[in-house]
N, C-alpha and C positions, 0 to 999 in steps of 0.2 A: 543511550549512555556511552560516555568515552571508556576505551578501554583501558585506558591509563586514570580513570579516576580511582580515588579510593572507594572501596564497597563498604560498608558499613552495617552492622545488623545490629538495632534498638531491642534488649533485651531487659525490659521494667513492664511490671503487671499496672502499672498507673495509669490509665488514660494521659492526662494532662501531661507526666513526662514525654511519655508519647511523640504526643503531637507537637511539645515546643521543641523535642531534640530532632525529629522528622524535619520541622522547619527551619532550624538553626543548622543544619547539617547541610538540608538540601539547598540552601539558600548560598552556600559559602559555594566557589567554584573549585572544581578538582574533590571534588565527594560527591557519592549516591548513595542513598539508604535503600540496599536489597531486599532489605524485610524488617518486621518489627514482630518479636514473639512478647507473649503475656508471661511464661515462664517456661524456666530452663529446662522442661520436659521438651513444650514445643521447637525452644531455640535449638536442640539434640538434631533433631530431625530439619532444620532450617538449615545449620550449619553444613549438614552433610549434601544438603541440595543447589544450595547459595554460594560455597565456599567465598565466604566474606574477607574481607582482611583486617577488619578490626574490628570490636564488638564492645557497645557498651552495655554494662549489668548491672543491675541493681541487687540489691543486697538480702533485701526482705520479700521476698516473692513465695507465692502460692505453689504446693506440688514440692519445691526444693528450693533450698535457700541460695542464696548466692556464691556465698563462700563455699559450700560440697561441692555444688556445678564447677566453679574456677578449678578447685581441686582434683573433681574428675577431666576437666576439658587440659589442663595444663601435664595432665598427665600421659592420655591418649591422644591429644591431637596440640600440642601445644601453640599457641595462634597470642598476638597482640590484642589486648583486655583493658578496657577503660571502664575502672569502677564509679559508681554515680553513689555517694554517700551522706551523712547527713553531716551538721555542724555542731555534731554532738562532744560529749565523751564517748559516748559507746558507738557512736558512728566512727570515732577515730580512733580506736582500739581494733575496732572489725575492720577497716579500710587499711591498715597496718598489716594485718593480718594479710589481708587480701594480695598487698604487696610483697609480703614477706614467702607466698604463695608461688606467685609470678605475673601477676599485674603489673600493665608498665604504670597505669598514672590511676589517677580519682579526677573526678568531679565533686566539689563538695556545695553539694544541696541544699541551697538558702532552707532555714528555720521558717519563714514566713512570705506572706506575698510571694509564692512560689512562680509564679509568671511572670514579674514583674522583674523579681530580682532574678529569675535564671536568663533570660533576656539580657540582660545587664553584662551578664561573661559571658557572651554569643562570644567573643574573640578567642578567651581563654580552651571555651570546649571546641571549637572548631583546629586550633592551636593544638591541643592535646592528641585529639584524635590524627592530626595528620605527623605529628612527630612518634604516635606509636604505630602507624603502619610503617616507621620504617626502623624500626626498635628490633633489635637481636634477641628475641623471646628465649632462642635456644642456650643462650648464655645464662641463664638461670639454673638448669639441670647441671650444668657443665662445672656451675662454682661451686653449688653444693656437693657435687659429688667428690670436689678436690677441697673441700673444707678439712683443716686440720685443728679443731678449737682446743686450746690450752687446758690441762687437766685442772677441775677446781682442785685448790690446795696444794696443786706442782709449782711448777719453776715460777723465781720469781729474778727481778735486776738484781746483780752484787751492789748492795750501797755502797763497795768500795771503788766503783767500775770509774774508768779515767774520761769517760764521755764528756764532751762539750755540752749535749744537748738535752737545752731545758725544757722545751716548748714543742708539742708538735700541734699542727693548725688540719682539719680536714674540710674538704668543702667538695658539697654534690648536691644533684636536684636527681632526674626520671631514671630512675633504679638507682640512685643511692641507698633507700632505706636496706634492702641487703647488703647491699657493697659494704655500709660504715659495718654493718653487722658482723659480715665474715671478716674485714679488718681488724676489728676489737676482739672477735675470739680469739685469734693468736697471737693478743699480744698477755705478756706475763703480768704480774701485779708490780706494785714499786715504778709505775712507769710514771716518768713528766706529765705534769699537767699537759689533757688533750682538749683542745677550743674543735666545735665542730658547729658547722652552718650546713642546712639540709633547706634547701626551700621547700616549704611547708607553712599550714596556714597556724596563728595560734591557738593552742588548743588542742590541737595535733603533735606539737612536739614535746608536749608534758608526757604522753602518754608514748609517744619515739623513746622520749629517757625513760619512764618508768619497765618500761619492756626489756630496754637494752640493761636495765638496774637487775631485774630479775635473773638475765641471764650472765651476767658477768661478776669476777670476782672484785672488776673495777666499780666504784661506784661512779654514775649516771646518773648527771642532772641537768633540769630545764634551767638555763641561765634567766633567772627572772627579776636581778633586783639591780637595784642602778650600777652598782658595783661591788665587787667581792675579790677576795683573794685566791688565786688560782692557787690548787695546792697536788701535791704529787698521791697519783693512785687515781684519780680524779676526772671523768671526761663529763665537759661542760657542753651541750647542746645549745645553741640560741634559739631563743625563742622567737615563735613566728611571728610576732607585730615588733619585733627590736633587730636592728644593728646589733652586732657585738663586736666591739675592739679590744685588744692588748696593748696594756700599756706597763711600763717595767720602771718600779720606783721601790729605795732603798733596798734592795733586796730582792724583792718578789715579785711577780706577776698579777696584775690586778683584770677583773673579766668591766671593761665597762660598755652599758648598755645604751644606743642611744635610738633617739628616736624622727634623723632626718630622711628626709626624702627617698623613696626606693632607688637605685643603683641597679642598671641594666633592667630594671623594672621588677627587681627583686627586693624585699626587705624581709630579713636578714640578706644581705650580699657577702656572697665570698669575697669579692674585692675588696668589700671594706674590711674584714675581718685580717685578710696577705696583708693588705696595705698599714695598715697600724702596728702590723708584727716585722714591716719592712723598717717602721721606724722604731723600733727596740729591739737589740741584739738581734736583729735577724740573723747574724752566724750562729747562733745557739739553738736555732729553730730548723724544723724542716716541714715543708708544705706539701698534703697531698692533695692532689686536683683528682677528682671520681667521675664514672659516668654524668651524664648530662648535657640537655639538651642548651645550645646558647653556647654564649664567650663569657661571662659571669668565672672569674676566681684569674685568667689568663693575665690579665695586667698588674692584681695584687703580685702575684706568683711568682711575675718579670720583676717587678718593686723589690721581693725576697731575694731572689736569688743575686741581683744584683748589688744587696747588702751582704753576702755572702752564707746566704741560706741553703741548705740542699733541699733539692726541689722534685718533686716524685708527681706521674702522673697515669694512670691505670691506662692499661694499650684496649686496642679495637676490639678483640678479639674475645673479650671477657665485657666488655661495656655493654651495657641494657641501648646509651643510646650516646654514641661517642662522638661528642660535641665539645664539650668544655674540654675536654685534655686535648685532642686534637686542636683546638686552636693554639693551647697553650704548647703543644709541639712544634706546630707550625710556626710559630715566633720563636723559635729556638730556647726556652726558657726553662727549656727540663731537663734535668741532669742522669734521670732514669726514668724510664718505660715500663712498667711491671703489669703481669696479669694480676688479676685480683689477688687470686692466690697467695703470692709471695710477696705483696706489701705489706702486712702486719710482719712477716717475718724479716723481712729489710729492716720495717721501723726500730724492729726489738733489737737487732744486729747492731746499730746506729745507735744505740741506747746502754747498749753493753761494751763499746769499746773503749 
């Protein structure tokens, strides 16, 4: 084994995952699978002998569930976590969770024909796995702990405030599901309608809004119908089989759904989402670019700003996995840098003046 490949430890009590993630792993160059445990007691004692550097788990295992193990491993030894889940509802409620944890990414576990169609995204898990051995796992503890989440029933915008800005747009993929999380907790209520794109599959982001509905004084919805009118207090998620664009007629902001071709090989794509808010009022808008892996939101973002949008992008240092904004730095296309931290409180700042 190269000592620059990545090490890998398969940790699913299923036989057959097994053996196809063993082959799909070992098959791709620049990975080695160190070990394969049945469950998270064994993978305990695997971990501590193998020092792997990324680890996939499964969720439903014998001895200890998935989600405790993440819980205890992300606490005492915190390491890069690829969760293997179903195509469920309640597989993407737990794989939320998982994330919300400190998991960088999922696998989501075909419903059927489990050989056939896991085979089929050999690209995607081989893909995932090598973009979370190089994910800043430690920036998880670091945002939590600097988490300030808005008091329910506190502060909310002056409806009398002299703001231009009507629109804010968010887009992220591998550690976004936290990032959009600790953004939306500090911000107040009364705020501009918020459009946000999280790639994710769909089915998954019904249950992204219903989470983020539970915990916020904003209400949080899966954008699911061909069109609707964007209205204030209000953050709109896209749904994961649709595009979602903005378009601004008589008045108001409308969410419209469409259904072509993936973009950067993403659907929903941040860039289509910039790009449509480039062509309406984009100076009343501001764009945040979040962790993620890829160039996906960099070119809508340039589109924005050069309508005269203010354009916000999360720095290194706080990023799960700092891809997206760093390109869109690297093209000069952002007006501010922030740690996670203190973008919800920029956004609110921006809202209030």
């Amino acid at each position: 084994m190269s000592n620059s490949n990545i090490r890998v430890l398969i940790v699913d009590d299923s036989k057959v995952i097994q053996r196809l993630l063993f082959e799909i792993l070992t098959s791709a160059p620049g990975i080695d699978v160190v070990g394969i445990a049945g469950d998270p007691l064994e993978a305990r004692n695997m971990i501590k002998r193998l020092d792997p550097d990324v680890i996939t788990l499964d969720i439903e295992m014998p001895k200890m569930d998935g989600i405790t193990f993440l819980r205890n491993l992300m606490r005492l030894r915190p390491m890069p976590v690829v969760m293997i889940s179903t195509l469920t509802q309640k597989g993407a409620e737990i794989t939320l969770e998982a994330l919300e944890i400190g998991a960088v990414d999922y696998i989501a576990k075909p419903n059927h024909d489990l050989m056939n169609n896991l085979k089929q995204i050999t690209a995607e898990i081989v893909h995932k796995v090598k973009v979370a051995a190089r994910a800043n796992v430690d920036c998880f503890a670091d945002n939590k702990r600097q988490a300030q989440p808005v008091i329910a029933g506190g502060s909310s915008l002056n409806s009398n405030r002299e703001s231009n800005i009507d629109l804010l747009a968010i887009g992220a993929s591998t550690g976004g599901i936290e990032a959009i999380k600790q953004v939306l907790i500090r911000l107040p209520t009364n705020m501009p309608p918020i459009v946000i794109v999280q790639h994710m599959p769909a089915g998954f982001t019904a249950s992204f809004a219903n989470r983020l509905n539970n915990l916020l004084d904003l209400t949080v919805l899966e954008f699911d119908q061909p069109r609707i009118k964007l209205d204030r207090n209000h953050v709109y998620i896209a749904n994961g089989n649709r595009h979602m664009l903005v378009e601004f007629s008589q008045g108001a902001y409308f969410g419209i759904a469409s259904d072509d071709a993936p973009v950067n090989r993403h659907k929903p794509a941040v860039d289509v989402l910039f790009s449509s808010i480039a062509d309406h009022r984009a100076s009343h808008s501001i764009g945040v670019l979040l962790t993620g892996m890829g160039m996906d939101g960099a070119s809508g973002l340039g589109k924005m700003k050069r309508e005269g949008a203010i354009t916000v992008a999360q720095d290194e240092k706080s990023s799960v996995v700092w891809g997206m904004p760093r390109v869109a730095i690297e093209e000069g296309v952002v007006d501010k840098v922030l740690p996670l931290n203190e973008i919800g409180n920029f956004l609110s700042e921006q809202c209030l003046k």
